[in-house]
C-alpha positions as CSV (number, residue, x, y, z in Angstrom):
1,X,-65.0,11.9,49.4
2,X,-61.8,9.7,49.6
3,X,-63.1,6.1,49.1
4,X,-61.1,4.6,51.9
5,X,-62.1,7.1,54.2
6,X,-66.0,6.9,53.6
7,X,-65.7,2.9,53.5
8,X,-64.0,3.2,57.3
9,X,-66.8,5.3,58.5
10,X,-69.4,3.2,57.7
11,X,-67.6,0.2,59.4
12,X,-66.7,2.2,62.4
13,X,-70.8,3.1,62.6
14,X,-72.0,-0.4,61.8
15,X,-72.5,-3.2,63.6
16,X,-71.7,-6.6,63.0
17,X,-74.0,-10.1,62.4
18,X,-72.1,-11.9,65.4
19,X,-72.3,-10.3,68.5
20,X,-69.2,-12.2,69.7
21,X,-67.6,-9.1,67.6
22,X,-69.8,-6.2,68.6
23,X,-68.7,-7.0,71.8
24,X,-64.8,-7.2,71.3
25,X,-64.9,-3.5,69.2
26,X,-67.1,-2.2,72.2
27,X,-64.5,-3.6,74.9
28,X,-61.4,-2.6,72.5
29,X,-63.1,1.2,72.2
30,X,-64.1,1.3,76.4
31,X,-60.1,0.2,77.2
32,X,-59.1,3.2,74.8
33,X,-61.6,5.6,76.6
34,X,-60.3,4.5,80.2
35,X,-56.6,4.5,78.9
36,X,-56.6,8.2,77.9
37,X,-58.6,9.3,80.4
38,X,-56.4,7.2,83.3
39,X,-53.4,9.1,81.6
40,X,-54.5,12.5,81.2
41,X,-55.9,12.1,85.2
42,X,-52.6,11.3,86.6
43,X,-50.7,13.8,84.4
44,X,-52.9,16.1,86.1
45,X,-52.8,15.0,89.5
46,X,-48.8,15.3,89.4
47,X,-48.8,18.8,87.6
48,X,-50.7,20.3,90.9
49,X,-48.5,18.2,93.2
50,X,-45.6,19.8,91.3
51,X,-47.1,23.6,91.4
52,X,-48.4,22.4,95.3
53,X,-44.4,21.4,96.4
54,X,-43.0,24.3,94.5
55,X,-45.6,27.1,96.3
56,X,-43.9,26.1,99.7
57,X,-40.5,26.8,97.6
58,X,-41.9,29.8,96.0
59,X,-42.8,31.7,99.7
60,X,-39.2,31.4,100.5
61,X,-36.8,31.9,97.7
62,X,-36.8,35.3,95.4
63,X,-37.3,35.8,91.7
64,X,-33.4,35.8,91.4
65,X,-30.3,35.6,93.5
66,X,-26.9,36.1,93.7
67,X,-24.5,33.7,96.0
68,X,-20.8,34.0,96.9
69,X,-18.5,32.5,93.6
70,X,-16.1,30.9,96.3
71,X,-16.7,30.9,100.0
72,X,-19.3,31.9,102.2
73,X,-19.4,35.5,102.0
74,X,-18.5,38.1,99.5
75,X,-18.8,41.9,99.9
76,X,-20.7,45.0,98.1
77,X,-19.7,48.3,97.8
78,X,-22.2,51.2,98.3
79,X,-21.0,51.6,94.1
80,X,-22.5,48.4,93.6
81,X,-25.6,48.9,95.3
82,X,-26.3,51.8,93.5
83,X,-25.4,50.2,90.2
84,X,-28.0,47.3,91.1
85,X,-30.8,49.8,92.2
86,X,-30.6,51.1,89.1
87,X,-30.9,48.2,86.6
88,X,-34.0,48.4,85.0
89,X,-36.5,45.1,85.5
90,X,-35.3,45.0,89.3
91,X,-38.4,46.1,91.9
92,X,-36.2,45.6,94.9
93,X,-33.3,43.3,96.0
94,X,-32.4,42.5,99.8
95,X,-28.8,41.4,101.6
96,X,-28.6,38.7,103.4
97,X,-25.5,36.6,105.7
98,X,-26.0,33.3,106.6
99,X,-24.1,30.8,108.8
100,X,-24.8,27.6,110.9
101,X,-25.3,28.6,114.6
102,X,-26.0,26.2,117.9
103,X,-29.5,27.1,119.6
104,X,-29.8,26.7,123.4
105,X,-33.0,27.4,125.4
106,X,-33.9,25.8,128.7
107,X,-31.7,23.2,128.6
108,X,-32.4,22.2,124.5
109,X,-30.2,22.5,122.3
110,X,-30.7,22.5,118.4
111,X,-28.4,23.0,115.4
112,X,-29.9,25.5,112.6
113,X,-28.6,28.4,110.6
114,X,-29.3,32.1,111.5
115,X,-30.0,34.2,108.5
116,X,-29.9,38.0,109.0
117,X,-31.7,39.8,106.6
118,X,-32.7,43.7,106.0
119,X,-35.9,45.5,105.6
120,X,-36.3,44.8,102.2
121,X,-36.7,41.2,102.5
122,X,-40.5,40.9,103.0
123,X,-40.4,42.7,99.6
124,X,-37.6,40.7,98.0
125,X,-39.5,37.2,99.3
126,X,-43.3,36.4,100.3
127,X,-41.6,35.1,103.7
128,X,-44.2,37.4,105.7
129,X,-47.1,35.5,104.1
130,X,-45.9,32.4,105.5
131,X,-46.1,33.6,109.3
132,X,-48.1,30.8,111.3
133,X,-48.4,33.2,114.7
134,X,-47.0,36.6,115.5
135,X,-45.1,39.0,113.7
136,X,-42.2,39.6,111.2
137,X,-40.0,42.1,114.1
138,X,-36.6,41.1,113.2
139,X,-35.0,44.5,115.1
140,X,-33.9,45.4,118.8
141,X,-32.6,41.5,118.9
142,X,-35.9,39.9,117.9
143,X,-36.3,37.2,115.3
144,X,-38.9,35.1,113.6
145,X,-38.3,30.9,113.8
146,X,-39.5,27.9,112.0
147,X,-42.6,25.9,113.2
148,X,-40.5,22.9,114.1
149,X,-37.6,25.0,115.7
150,X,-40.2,26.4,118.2
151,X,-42.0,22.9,118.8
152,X,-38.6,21.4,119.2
153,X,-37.2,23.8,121.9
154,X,-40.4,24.5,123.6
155,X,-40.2,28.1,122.4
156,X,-43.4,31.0,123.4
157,X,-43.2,34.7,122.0
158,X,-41.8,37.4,123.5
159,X,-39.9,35.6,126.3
160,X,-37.7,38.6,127.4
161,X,-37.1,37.6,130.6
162,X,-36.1,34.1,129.4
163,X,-34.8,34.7,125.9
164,X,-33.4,32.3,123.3
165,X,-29.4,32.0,122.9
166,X,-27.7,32.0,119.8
167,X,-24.3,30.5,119.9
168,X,-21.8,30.9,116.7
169,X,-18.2,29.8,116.2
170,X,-15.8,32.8,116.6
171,X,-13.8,33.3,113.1
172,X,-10.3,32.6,112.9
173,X,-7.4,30.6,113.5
174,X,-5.0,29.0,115.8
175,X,-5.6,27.5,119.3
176,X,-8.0,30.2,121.9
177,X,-6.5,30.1,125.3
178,X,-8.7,28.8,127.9
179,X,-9.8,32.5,129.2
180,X,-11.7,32.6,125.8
181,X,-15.2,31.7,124.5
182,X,-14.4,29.6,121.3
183,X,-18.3,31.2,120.4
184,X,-20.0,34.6,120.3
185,X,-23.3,34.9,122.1
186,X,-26.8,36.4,121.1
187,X,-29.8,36.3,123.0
188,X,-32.8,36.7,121.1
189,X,-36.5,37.1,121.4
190,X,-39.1,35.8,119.2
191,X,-41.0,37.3,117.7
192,X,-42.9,35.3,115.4
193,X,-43.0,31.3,113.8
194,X,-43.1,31.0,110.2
195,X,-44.5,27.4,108.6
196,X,-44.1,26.2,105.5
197,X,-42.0,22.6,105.1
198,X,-40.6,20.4,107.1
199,X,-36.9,20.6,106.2
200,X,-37.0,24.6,105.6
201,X,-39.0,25.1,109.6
202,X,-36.5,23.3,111.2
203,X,-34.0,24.6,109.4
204,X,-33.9,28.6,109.8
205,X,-34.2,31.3,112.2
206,X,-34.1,34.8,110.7
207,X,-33.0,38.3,112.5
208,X,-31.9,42.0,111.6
209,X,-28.4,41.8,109.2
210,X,-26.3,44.1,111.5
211,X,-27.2,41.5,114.1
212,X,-26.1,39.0,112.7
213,X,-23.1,40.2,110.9
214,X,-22.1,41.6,114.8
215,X,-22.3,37.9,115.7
216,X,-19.8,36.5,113.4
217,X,-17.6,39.4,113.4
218,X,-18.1,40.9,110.0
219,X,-18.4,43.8,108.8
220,X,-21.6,45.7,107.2
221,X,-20.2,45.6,103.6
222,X,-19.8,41.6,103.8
223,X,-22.9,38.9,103.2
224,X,-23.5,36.0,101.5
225,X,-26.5,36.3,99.4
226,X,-28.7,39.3,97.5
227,X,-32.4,38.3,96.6
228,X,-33.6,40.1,93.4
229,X,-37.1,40.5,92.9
230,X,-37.8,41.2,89.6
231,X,-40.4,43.0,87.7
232,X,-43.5,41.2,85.2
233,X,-42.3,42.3,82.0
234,X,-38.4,41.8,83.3
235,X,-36.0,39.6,80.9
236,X,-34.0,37.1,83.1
237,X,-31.2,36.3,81.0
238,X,-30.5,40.4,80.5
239,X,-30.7,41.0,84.5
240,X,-28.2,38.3,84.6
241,X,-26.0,39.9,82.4
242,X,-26.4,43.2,83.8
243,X,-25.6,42.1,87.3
244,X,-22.9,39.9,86.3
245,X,-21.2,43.4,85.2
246,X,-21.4,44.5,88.6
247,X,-20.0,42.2,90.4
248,X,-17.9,40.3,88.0
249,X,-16.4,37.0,89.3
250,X,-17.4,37.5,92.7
251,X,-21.2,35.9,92.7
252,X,-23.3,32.9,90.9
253,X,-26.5,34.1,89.6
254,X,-29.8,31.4,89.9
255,X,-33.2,31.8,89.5
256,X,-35.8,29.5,91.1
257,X,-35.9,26.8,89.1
258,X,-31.6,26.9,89.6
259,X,-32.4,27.3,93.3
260,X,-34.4,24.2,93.4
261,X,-32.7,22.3,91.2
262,X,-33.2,18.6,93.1
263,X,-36.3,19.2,93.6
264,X,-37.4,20.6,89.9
265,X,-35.6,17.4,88.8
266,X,-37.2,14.2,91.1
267,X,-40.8,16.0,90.1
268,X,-39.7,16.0,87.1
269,X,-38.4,12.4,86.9
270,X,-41.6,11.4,88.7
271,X,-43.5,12.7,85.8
272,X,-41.6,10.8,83.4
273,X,-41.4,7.9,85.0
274,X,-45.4,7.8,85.9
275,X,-46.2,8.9,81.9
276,X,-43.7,5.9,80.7
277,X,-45.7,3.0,83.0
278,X,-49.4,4.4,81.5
279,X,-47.8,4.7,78.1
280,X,-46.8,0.8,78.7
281,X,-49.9,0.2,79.9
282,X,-51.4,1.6,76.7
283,X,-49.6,-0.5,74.6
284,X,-50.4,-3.3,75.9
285,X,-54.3,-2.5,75.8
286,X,-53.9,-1.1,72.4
287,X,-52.9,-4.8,71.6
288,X,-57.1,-5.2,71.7
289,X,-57.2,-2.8,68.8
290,X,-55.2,-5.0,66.6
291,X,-57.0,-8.1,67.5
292,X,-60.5,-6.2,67.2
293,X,-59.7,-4.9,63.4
294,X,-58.1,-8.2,62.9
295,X,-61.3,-9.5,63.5
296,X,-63.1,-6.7,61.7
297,X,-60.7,-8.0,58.6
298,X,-62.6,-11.5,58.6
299,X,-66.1,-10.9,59.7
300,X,-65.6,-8.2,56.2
301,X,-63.9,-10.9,54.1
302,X,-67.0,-11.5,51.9
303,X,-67.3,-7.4,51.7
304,X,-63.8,-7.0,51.1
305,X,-64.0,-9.7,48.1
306,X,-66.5,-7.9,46.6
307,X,-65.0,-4.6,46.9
308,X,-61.9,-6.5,45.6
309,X,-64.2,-7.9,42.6
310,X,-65.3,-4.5,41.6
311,X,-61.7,-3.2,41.3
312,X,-60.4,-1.9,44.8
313,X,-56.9,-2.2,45.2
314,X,-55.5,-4.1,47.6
315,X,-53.3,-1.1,49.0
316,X,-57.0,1.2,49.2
317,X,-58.2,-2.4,51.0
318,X,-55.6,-2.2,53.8
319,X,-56.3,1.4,53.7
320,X,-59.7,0.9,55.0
321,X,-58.6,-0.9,58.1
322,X,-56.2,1.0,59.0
323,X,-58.3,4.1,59.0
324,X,-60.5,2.6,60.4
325,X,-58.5,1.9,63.5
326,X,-57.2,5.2,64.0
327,X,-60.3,6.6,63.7
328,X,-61.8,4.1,66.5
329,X,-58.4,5.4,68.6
330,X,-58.2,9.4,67.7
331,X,-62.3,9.0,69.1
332,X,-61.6,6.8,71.8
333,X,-58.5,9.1,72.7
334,X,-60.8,12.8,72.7
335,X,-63.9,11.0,74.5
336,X,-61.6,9.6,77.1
337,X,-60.4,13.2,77.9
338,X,-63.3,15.1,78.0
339,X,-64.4,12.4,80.4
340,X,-61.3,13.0,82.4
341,X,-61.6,17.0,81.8
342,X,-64.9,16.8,83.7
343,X,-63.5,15.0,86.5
344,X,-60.1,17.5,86.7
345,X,-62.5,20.3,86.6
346,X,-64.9,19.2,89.1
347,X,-61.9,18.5,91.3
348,X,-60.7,22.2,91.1
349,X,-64.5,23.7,91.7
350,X,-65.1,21.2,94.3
351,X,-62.4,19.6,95.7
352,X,-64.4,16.6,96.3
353,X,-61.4,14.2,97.1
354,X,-59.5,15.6,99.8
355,X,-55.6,14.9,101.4
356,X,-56.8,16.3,104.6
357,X,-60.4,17.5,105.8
358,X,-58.9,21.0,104.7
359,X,-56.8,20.2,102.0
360,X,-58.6,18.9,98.6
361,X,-56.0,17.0,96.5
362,X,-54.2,19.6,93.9
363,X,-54.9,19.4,90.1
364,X,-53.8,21.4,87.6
365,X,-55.3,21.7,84.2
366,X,-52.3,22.2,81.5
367,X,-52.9,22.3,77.8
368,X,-49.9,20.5,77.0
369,X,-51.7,17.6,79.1
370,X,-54.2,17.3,76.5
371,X,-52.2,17.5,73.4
372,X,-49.6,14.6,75.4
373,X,-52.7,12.1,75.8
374,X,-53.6,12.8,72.5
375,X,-50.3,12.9,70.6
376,X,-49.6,9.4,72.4
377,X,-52.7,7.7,71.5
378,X,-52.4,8.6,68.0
379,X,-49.2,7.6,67.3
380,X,-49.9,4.0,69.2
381,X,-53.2,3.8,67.3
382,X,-51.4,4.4,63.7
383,X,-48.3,1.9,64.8
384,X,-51.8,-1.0,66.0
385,X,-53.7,-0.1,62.9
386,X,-50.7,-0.2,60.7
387,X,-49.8,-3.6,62.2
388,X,-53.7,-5.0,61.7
389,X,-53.8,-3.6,58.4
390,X,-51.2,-5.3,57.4
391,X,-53.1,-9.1,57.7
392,X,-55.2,-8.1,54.8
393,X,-53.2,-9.9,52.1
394,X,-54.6,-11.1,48.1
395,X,-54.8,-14.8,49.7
396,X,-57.2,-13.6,52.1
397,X,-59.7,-11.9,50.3
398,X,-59.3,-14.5,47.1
C-alpha cells in the first residue's frame, strides 16, 4: 500500500487528544456534507423548473418549423408538399398563417393574433392536450381561444346568436375612400379555451386556414409557417437539409430550442448564475478545510518528527496532508449527495413540498448533477488541501 495513502487513512479514522480539534474536523467535514448536498438540491430544483417552463413551451410549438426568410408570408406549391410528405423522418407537418387582428365582443375590445391552421395541426403540435373546456372545432367559422382572451372579453361557448368579431387590416396601399371598411370582418364562434401560460393565452386565437387566409385576402397556396413533427429515430440536422432543398431561400428552419431561444437562454443563465453563488459559497467554507488540516499539521508535529526521524521525506510528509484532505472532501462531497439524492427522490415519489395544494414543486434528477457537485468539490478540495499541505515545511517538523 502507498505509504502516504495508508498514513492519511489512519488520520482521517482517528481521533485527536484535544477535543478542541475533534471538534473543528467534525464541523469542517458537516460544512462539506451540507455544501454538496445545498448544491446538488438547487441544481435539482432548477432542472425541473427548467423541464416544468419548457412543458408549457413544448404543448405549443412542433418538433421543427419552417418560417418565412423575409416577410410574413411565403407560399408552397402542391410540388413542394409532396416533396415534404415524402422526406423520410417527417410523421406529419401542418400550414399555418398568422397575423395580428383586433377582437371586439360586447363592447370589449382586445388586440391578439389569429392563427389559422389545418387539420393536421393537433398531429403536428399537442395543442389539443392543452384544452381547459370544450373542444378543438376550428371549421364552419368556429375557433378555440386562450384562457385569458375568454376571461378578458367575457367570452361563453357556442354563442351563435352573439358571436365574436374578428377585425383585420385590409392589405394594400394608398388612401381607402370613405365608402370603404379599412378592415375585413369575421365573426366567430368558440368553440373551445385552451390554457397553458400567461403570455401565449392572451396572446392567440386559432381557426380553420381557409378562414383565415379569406380574411386577409390571400390565397390558399400562401402562409406563414409549416410545423414538422418529426419521427423518434429522425436526424434533425438531415431533415433540415432535406427541406432546405425544397424550399430554398424562401424559409428559416428552427427547432425548439431555436424557437425558444430567450427563454432556453435566461434558464440557462439562471442556472449559471445560481451554480456560481454555491460554488462561492463553497470556497469560502472550504476555507475550514485548510484551517482544520492546518491544525491536523500541529496537533501531528510530534508524529510527523518521528516519521521524519525514521526517513520520510518531506515531499511523502506533505503528501499525507494533502491526501488526507481530499479524502475528508471526495467523502464529505458523495455523503452530502446521497443525503440530497434521498431528499430529490422523496420529492418526486411524494411531492411533499408543494407550489400550490395541487402542484408539488418540480425536481429533476440529472446525472450530470451528480458528477457537477462532485467534479467541483474535488477540484476545491485538491486547490485547500494543496494549500494546507503546503505549511508543512523542514522548520516545522525539526
Amino acid at each position: 500500500m502507498n505509504f502516504p495513502l495508508y498514513i492519511a487513512k489512519r488520520y482521517v479514522r482517528s481521533k485527536s487528544s484535544q477535543s478542541a480539534v475533534n471538534i473543528i474536523n467534525f464541523i469542517t467535514f458537516l460544512v462539506i456534507v451540507i455544501g454538496s448536498a445545498s448544491l446538488f438540491i438547487v441544481l435539482s430544483g432548477f432542472a425541473g423548473l427548467k423541464s416544468f417552463s419548457l412543458s408549457f413551451s413544448n404543448s405549443f410549438d412542433p418538433d421543427l418549423k419552417a418560417t418565412p426568410a423575409t416577410g410574413k408570408f411565403f407560399s408552397i406549391t402542391a410540388a413542394q408538399e409532396k416533396k415534404l410528405g415524402e422526406i423520410k423522418g417527417i410523421a406529419s407537418y401542418s400550414k399555418e398563417i398568422e397575423e395580428q387582428v383586433y377582437l371586439s365582443y360586447k363592447k370589449k375590445y382586445h388586440n391578439a393574433y389569429i392563427k389559422g391552421v389545418d387539420t393536421n395541426y393537433t398531429k403536428a403540435t399537442e395543442i389539443d392536450s392543452t384544452l381547459y373546456f370544450g373542444d378543438w372545432q376550428i371549421d364552419h367559422r368556429q375557433g378555440v381561444v386562450g384562457y385569458d382572451i375568454a376571461n378578458i372579453l367575457g367570452l361563453s361557448l357556442n354563442q351563435y346568436q352573439d358571436p365574436l368579431v374578428v377585425l383585420a387590416a385590409k392589405p394594400g396601399k394608398g388612401f381607402l375612400s370613405q365608402q370603404t371598411k379599412p378592415y375585413n370582418e369575421l365573426p366567430m364562434v368558440i368553440s373551445g379555451v385552451y390554457q397553458i401560460e400567461e403570455n401565449l393565452d392572451r396572446k392567440y386565437i386559432f381557426t380553420d386556414l381557409s378562414l383565415v387566409q379569406a380574411l386577409l385576402e390571400k390565397d390558399s397556396t400562401q402562409i406563414s409557417g409549416i410545423n414538422l413533427k418529426l419521427t423518434k429515430d429522425a436526424d434533425m440536422n438531415t431533415i433540415k437539409n432535406e427541406v432546405s432543398k425544397i424550399f430554398a431561400d424562401q424559409v428559416v428552419l428552427k427547432d425548439r430550442q431555436e424557437q425558444n431561444s430567450s427563454l432556453h437562454r435566461m434558464l440557462n443563465t439562471e442556472n449559471l448564475a445560481t451554480y456560481l453563488i454555491f460554488t462561492l459559497v463553497l470556497i469560502i467554507a472550504l476555507f475550514n478545510v485548510v484551517g482544520a488540516i492546518i491544525m491536523m499539521i500541529l496537533d501531528k508535529q510530534q508524529n510527523s518528527k518521528t516519521l521524519y526521524s525514521l526517513g520520510t521525506t518531506l515531499k511523502e510528509l506533505r503528501h499525507i496532508y494533502f491526501i488526507q484532505g481530499i479524502l475528508v472532501t471526495s467523502i464529505g462531497g458523495i455523503i452530502g449527495v446521497l443525503l440530497a439524492s434521498l431528499l430529490i427522490g422523496s420529492q418526486i415519489m411524494f411531492g411533499w413540498l408543494k407550489i400550490t395544494p395541487s402542484l408539488p414543486y418540480p425536481v429533476t434528477y440529472q446525472v450530470i448533477n451528480v458528477f457537477i457537485v462532485l467534479g467541483t468539490i474535488s477540484v476545491l478540495g485538491l486547490i485547500a488541501s494543496k494549500i494546507a499541505s503546503s505549511r508543512v515545511t523542514k522548520k516545522l517538523i525539526t
